[in-house]
VEXDREN-2710 file (C-alpha; in Angstrom, 1 decimal):
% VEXDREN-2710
k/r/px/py/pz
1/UNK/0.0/0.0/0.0
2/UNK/0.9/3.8/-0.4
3/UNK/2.4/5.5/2.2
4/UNK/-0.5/7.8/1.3
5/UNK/-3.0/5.9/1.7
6/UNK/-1.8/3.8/4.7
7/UNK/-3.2/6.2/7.1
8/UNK/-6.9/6.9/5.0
9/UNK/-6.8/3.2/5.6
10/UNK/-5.9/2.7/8.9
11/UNK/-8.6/5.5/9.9
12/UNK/-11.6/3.8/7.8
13/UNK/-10.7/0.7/9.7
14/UNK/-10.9/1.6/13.0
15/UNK/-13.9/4.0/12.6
16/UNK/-15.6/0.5/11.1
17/UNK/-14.8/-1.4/14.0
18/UNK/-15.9/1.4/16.7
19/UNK/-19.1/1.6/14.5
20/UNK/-19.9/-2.4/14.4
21/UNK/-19.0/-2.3/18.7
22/UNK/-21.4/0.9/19.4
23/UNK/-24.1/-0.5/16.7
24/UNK/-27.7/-0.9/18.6
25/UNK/-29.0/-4.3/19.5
26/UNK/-32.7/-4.9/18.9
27/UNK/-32.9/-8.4/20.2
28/UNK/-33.9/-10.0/17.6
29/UNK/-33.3/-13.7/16.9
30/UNK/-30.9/-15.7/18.5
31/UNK/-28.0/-18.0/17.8
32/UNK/-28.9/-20.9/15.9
33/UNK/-28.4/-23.7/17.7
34/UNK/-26.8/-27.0/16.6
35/UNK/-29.7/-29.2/15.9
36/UNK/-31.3/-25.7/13.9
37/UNK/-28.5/-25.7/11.4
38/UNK/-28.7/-29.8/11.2
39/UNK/-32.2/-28.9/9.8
40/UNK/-30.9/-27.1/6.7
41/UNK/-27.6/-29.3/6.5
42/UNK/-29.6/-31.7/4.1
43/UNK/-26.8/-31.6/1.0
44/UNK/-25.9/-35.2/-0.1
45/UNK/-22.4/-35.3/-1.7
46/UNK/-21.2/-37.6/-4.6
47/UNK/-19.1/-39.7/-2.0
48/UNK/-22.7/-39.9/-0.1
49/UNK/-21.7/-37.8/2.4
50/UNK/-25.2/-36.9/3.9
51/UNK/-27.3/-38.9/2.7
52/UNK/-30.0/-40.0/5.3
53/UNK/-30.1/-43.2/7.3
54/UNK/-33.5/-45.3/5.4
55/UNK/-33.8/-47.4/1.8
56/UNK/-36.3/-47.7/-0.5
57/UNK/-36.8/-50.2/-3.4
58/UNK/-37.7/-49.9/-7.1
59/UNK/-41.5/-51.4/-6.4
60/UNK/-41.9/-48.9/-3.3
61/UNK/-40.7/-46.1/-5.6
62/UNK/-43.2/-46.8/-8.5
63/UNK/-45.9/-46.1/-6.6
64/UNK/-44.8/-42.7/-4.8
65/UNK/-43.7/-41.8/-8.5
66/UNK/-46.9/-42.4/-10.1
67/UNK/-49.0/-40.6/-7.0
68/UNK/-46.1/-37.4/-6.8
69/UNK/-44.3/-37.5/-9.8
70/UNK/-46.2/-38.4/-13.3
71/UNK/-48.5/-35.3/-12.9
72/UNK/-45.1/-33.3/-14.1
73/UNK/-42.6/-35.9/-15.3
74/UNK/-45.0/-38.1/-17.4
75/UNK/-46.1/-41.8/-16.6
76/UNK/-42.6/-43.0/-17.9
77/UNK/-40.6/-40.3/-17.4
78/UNK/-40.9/-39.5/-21.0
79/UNK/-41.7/-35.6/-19.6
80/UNK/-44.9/-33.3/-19.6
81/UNK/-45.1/-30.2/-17.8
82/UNK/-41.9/-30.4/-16.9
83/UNK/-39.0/-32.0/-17.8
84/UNK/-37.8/-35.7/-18.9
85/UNK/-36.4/-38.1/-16.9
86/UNK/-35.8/-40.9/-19.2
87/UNK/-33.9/-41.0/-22.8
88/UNK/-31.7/-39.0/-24.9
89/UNK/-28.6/-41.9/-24.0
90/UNK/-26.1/-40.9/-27.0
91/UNK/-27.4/-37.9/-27.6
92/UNK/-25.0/-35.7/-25.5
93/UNK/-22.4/-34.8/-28.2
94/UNK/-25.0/-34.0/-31.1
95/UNK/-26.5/-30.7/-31.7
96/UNK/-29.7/-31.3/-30.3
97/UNK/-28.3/-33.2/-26.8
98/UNK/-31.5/-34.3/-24.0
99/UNK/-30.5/-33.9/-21.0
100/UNK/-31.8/-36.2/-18.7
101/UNK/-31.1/-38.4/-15.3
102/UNK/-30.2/-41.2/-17.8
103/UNK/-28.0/-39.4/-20.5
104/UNK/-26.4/-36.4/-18.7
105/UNK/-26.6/-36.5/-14.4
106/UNK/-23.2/-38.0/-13.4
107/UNK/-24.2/-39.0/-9.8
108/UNK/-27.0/-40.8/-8.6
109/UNK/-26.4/-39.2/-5.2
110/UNK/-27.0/-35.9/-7.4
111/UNK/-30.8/-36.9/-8.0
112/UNK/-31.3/-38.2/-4.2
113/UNK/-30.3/-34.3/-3.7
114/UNK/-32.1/-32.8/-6.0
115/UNK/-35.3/-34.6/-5.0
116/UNK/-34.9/-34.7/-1.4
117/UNK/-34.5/-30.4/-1.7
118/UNK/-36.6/-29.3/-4.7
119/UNK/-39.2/-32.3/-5.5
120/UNK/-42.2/-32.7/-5.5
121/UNK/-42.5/-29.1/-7.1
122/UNK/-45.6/-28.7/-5.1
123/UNK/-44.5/-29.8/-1.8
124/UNK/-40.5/-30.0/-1.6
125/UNK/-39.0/-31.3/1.2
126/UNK/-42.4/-33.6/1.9
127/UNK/-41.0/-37.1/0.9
128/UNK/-39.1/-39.0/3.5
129/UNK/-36.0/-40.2/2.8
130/UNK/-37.4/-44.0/2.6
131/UNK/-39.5/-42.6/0.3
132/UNK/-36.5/-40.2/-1.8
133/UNK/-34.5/-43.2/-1.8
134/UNK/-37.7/-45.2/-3.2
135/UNK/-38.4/-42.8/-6.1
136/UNK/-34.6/-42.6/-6.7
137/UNK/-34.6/-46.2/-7.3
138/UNK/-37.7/-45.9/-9.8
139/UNK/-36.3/-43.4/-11.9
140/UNK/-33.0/-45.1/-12.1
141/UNK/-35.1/-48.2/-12.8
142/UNK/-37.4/-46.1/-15.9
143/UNK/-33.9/-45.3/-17.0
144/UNK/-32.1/-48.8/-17.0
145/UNK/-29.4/-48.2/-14.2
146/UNK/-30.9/-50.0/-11.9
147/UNK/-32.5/-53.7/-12.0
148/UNK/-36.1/-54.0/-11.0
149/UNK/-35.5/-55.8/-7.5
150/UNK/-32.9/-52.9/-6.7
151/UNK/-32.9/-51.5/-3.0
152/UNK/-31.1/-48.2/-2.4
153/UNK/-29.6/-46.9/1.0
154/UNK/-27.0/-44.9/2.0
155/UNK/-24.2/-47.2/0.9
156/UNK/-25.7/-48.8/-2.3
157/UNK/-26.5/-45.3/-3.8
158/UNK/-23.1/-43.6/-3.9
159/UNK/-21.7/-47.1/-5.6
160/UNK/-24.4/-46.7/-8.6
161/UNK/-22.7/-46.3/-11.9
162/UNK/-24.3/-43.8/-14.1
163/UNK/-23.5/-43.7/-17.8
164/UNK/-22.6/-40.0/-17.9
165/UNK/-20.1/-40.8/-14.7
166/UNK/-17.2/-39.4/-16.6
167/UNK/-18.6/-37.3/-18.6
168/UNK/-17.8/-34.3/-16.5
169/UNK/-14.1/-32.4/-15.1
170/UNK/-12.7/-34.5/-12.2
171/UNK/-14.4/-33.4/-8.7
172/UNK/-14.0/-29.7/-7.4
173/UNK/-10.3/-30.4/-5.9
174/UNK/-11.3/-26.5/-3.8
175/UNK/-12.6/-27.8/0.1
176/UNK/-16.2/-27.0/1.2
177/UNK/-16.6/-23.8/2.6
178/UNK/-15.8/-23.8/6.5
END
């Protein structure tokens, strides 16, 4: 830095810290506790890091699918109001690529994530995760990854191969945020 501007500095720092001491207090809120933040820690990692103690099976998941899922994603996963969830396998490299949870998602952990968060669009965060891990297993099933007896859990689904698997850069080699 400047000699110049050392001191500008040096003043603009301390008058922030005097200002953030002398700031009023409206006692608002509190702290969140541990068990408050282990409510919104719900990521699931590629490794399965996170993912929930529970299992569901392809059969289970067929029938949560078809009562939560089909409105939007189609019977088959062939799509509808929103997007599709089965086909486009090959299609990646040509100019018209379909991205689905078949053709493009590296990770089945990925999905578990996705629909444990976002799905169904009407009521996220409703399934439990026997249930996530049940629908999980169906789509994979719709999409051929999975046999039709499969049974997912928290070790089986971080060890399910996907076809697009290396399809993508290596993993972020940057650590989580602290």
């Amino acid at each position: 830095m400047r000699p110049s501007l050392a001191f500008p500095a040096i003043v603009l720092a301390l008058a922030i810290a005097v200002r953030a001491e002398t700031a009023p207090r409206y006692g608002l809120g509190s702290p969140a506790t541990p068990e408050q933040i282990a409510g919104w820690d719900i990521d699931a990692r590629a490794d399965g890091a996170g993912l929930p103690a529970g299992q569901g099976s392809v059969l289970q998941g067929e029938a949560i699918y078809a009562h939560s899922c089909a409105g939007c994603h189609g019977r088959a996963g062939e799509g509808g109001l929103a997007d599709a969830l089965v086909g486009g396998n090959g299609s990646l490299a040509t100019a018209r690529p379909v991205r689905t949870v078949g053709s493009y998602w590296p990770y089945a952990t990925t999905l578990f994530d996705y629909v444990r968060r976002a799905m169904p669009y009407n009521a996220p965060q409703s399934l439990t995760a026997d249930q996530t891990y049940a629908v999980v297993a169906y789509v994979l099933r719709l999409n051929q990854i999975v046999p039709d007896g499969a049974v997912l859990d928290a070790k089986s689904l971080p060890r399910v191969r996907m076809p697009n698997r290396n399809g993508f850069t290596s993993p972020d080699p940057r650590p989580d945020a602290p």
